[in-house]
C-alpha positions in Angstrom: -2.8 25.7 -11.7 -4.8 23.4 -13.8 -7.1 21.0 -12.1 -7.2 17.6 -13.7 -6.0 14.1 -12.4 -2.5 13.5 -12.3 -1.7 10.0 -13.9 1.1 8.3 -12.8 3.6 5.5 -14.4 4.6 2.9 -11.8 8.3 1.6 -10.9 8.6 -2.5 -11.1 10.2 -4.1 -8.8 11.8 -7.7 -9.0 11.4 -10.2 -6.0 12.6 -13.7 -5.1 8.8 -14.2 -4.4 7.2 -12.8 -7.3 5.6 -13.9 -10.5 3.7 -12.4 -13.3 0.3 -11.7 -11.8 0.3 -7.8 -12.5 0.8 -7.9 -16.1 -2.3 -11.0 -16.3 -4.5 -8.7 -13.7 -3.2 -5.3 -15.3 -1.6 -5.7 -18.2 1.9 -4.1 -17.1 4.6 -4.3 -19.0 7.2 -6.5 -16.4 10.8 -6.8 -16.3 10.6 -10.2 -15.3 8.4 -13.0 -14.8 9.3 -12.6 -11.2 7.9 -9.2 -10.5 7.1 -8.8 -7.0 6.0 -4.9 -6.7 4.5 -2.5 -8.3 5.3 1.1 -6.6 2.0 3.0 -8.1 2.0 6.0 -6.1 5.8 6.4 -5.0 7.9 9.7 -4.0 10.4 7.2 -2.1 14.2 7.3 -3.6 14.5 3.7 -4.1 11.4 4.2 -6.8 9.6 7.3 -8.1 6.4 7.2 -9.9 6.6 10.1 -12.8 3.7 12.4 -13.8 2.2 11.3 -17.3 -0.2 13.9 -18.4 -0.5 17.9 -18.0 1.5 20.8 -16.9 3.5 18.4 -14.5 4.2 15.7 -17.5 8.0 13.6 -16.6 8.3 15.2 -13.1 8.6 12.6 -10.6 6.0 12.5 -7.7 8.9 13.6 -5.6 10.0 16.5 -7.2 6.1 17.6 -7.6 6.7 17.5 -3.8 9.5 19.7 -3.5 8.9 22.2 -5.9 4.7 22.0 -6.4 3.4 21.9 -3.0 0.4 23.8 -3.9 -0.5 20.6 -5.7 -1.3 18.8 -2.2 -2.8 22.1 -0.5 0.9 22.5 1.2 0.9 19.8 3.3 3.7 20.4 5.6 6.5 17.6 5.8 9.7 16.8 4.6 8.6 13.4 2.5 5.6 12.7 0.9 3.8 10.9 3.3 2.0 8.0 1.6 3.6 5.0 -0.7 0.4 2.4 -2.6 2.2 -0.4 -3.6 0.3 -3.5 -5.7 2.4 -6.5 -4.8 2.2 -10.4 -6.4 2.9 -13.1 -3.6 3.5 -15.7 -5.9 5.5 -17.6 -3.1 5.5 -16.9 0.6 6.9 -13.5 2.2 9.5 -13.5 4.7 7.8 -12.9 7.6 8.7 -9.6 9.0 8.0 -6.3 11.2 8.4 -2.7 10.6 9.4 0.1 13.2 7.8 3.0 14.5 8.8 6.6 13.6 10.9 6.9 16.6 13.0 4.2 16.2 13.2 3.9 12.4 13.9 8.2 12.7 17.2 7.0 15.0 18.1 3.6 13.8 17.3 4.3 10.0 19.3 7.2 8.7 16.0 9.5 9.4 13.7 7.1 7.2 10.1 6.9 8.4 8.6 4.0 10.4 6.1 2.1 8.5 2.4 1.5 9.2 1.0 -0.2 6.2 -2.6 -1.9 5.3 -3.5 -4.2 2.9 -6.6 -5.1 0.5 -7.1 -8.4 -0.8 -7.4 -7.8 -4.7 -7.2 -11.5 -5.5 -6.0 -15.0 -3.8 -6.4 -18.4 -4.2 -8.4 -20.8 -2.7 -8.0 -21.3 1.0 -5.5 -18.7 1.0 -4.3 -17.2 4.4 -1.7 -14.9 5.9 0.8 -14.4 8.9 -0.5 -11.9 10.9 0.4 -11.4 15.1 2.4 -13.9 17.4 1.3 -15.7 20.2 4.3 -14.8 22.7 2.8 -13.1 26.0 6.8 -11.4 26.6 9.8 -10.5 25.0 11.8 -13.0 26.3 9.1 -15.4 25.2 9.2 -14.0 21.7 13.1 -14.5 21.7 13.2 -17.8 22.9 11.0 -19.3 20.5 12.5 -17.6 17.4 16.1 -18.6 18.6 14.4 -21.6 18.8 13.0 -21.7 15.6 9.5 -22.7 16.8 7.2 -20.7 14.2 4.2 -23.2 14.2 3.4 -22.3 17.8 4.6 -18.5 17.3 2.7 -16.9 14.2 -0.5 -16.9 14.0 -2.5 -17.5 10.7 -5.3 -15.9 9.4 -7.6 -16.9 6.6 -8.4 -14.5 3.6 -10.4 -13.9 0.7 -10.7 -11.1 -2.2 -12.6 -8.3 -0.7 -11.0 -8.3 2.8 -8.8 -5.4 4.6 -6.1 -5.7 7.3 -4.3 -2.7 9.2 -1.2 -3.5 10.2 0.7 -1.3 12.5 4.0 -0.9 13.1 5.4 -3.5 15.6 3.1 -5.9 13.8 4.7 -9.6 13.1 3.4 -10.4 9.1 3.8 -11.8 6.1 1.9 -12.5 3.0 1.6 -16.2 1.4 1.7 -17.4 -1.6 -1.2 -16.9 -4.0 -2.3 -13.6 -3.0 -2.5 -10.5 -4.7 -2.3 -7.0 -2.8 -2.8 -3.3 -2.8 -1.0 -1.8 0.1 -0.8 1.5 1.5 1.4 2.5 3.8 3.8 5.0 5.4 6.6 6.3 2.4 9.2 3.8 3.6 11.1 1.2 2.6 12.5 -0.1 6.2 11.3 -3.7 6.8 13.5 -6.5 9.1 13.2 -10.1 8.6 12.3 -12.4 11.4 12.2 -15.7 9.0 12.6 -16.1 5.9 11.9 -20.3 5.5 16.4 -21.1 4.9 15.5 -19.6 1.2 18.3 -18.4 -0.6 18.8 -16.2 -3.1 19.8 -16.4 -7.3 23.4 -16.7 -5.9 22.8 -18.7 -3.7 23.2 -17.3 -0.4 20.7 -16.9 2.5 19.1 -13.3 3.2 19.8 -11.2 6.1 17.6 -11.7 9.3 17.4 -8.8 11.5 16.7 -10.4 14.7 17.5 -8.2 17.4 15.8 -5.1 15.8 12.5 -7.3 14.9 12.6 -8.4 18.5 13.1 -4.7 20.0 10.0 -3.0 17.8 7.4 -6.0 17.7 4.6 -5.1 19.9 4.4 -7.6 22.7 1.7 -9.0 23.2 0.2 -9.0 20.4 -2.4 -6.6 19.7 -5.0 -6.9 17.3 -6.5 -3.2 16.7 -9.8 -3.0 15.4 -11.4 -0.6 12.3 -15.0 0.2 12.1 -16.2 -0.7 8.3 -18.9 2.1 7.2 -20.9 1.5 4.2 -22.7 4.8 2.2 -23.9 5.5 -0.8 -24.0 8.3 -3.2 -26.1 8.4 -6.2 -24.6 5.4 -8.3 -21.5 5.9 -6.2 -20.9 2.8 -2.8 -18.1 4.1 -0.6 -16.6 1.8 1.7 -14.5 3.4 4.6 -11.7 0.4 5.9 -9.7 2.5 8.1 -9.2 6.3 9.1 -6.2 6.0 11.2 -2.8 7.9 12.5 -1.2 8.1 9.5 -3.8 7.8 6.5 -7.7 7.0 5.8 -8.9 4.3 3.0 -11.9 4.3 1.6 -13.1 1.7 -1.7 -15.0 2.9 -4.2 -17.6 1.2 -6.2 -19.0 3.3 -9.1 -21.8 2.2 -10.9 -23.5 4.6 -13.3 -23.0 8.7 -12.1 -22.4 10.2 -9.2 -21.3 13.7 -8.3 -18.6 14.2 -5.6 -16.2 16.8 -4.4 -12.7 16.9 -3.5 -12.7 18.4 -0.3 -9.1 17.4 0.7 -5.5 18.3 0.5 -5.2 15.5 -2.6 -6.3 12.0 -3.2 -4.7 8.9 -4.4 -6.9 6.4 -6.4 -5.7 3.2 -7.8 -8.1 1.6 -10.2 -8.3 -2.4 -10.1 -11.4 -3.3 -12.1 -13.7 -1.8 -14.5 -13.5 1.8 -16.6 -15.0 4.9 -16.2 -14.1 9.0 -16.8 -13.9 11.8 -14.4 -16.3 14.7 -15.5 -15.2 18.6 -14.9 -15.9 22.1 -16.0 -16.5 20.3 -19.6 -13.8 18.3 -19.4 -13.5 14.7 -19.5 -10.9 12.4 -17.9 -10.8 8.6 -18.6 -9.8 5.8 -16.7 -9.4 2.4 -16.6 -7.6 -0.9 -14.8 -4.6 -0.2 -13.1 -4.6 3.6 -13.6 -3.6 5.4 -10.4 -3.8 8.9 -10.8 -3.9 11.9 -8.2 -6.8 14.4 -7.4 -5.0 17.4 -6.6 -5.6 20.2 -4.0 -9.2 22.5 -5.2 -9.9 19.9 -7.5 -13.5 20.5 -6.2 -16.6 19.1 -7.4 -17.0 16.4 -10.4 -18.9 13.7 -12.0 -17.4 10.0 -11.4 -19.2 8.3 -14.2 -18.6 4.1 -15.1 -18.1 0.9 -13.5 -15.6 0.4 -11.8 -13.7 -0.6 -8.5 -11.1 1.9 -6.8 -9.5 1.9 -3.8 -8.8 5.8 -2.3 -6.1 7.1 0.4 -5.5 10.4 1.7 -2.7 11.0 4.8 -4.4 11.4 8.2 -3.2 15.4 7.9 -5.6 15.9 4.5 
């Protein structure tokens, strides 16, 4: 098998609360000016990134997956575990909550739950995010969305570029407007809607709520779970680790000038979001720049990261 990066071409995704802040950041080529989500790293049905370069070039992350394993070291599962999304919050989120695996796995058709995290790429000023609730019981929780009372129930958080949430599943959320993402999460797509602000849709109509299944998975109270931030550096290589959790680990990466690494794991994703740079190997030269997102496959081994540039790196917690 031939080691080199596997490049990836992203799916687009259109949303009510999207704009055009991934083709001004990235220079994607949109479907609309209301472009919600970019799936970069995707072997989910409802949008599969396809291989762009090498032996693998037009297969779909999935079917690498299915027929390839040896790419990822033979992870065993039935999905790809991992889905890195970028999204554009050009207006507010419906706020939300995702299952666990047990209850998506028997309410879901089988789909995974969805534990997810988030890096702040970009945001305006005095930007800030739903994140937790302040009921202390379910029936507290129900009453005061029956209710409608969501100034006392959410809680708010303040952001700016450069910061990092973990959000579990059961975790009430939602980004706001003027905030730009990358996310990586479980591969699902299962989300239910516990507000969504009376908006309404191109035709008109108002989007589903999922009420009773937000208020049987939401983790009561709320629980904020802590990550320890760890700081190293390598040659001209700073490596940030955010989270190394149940289901994955993400780390950023901030190259400036050489460094020489190796790929000890299964695979890894990296999705580039500022600055240029190549990938050095057995004479070989790989180039990069912003919004790439490419794969390091299984024995990739060592190599020189050479540039300036800002990544942010996943692996699943099995790699």
């Amino acid at each position: 098998m031939e080691k080199e990066p596997l490049f990836l071409q992203p799916v687009f995704k259109e949303k009510i609360w999207g704009g055009d802040a991934l083709q001004k950041k990235f220079g994607y080529q949109l479907p609309s000016a209301k472009t919600g989500e970019c799936w970069a790293i995707s072997a989910h049905p409802h949008g599969q990134s396809t291989i762009k370069n090498g032996a693998y070039q037009g297969k779909t992350l999935g079917e690498l997956w299915e027929k390839h394993r040896e790419v990822f070291g033979n992870e065993s599962g039935d999905k790809f575990p991992l889905l890195t999304k970028i999204l554009d919050a050009n207006d507010d989120l419906s706020v939300q909550v995702h299952p666990n695996d047990d209850y998506a796995k028997k309410h879901e058709n089988g789909e995974l739950g969805k534990t997810e995290c988030w890096y702040i790429i970009d945001c305006k000023e005095d930007a800030e995010l739903i994140f937790g609730h302040t009921a202390r019981t379910t029936d507290e929780l129900r009453q005061k969305i029956e209710h409608g009372e969501w100034d006392s129930l959410l809680r708010t958080v303040n952001i700016k570029p450069g910061d990092f949430f973990y959000v579990p599943s059961g975790t009430i959320h939602a980004l706001k407007e003027g905030t730009l993402v990358l996310e990586t999460q479980q591969n699902s797509d299962t989300t239910y809607r516990v507000y969504d602000y009376a908006r309404r849709d191109d035709q008109g109509n108002l989007r589903d709520l999922h009420i009773e299944k937000s208020i049987a998975v939401t983790t009561v109270p709320h629980k904020d779970v802590k990550t320890e931030k760890k700081v190293e550096q390598n040659g001209g290589l700073r490596v940030t680790t955010f989270v190394e959790a149940d289901y994955f680990a993400v780390y950023k990466w901030e190259v400036e000038g050489k460094a020489t690494l190796e790929q000890k794991h299964k695979y890894l994703l990296v999705s580039v979001l500022e600055g240029e740079g190549k990938i050095e190997k057995d004479r070989k030269q790989f180039g990069f720049q912003k919004g790439d997102h490419f794969i390091l496959p299984y024995g990739f081994g060592v190599f020189t990261l050479a540039g300036k540039a800002k990544m942010i790196i996943s692996r699943s917690s099995g790699n």
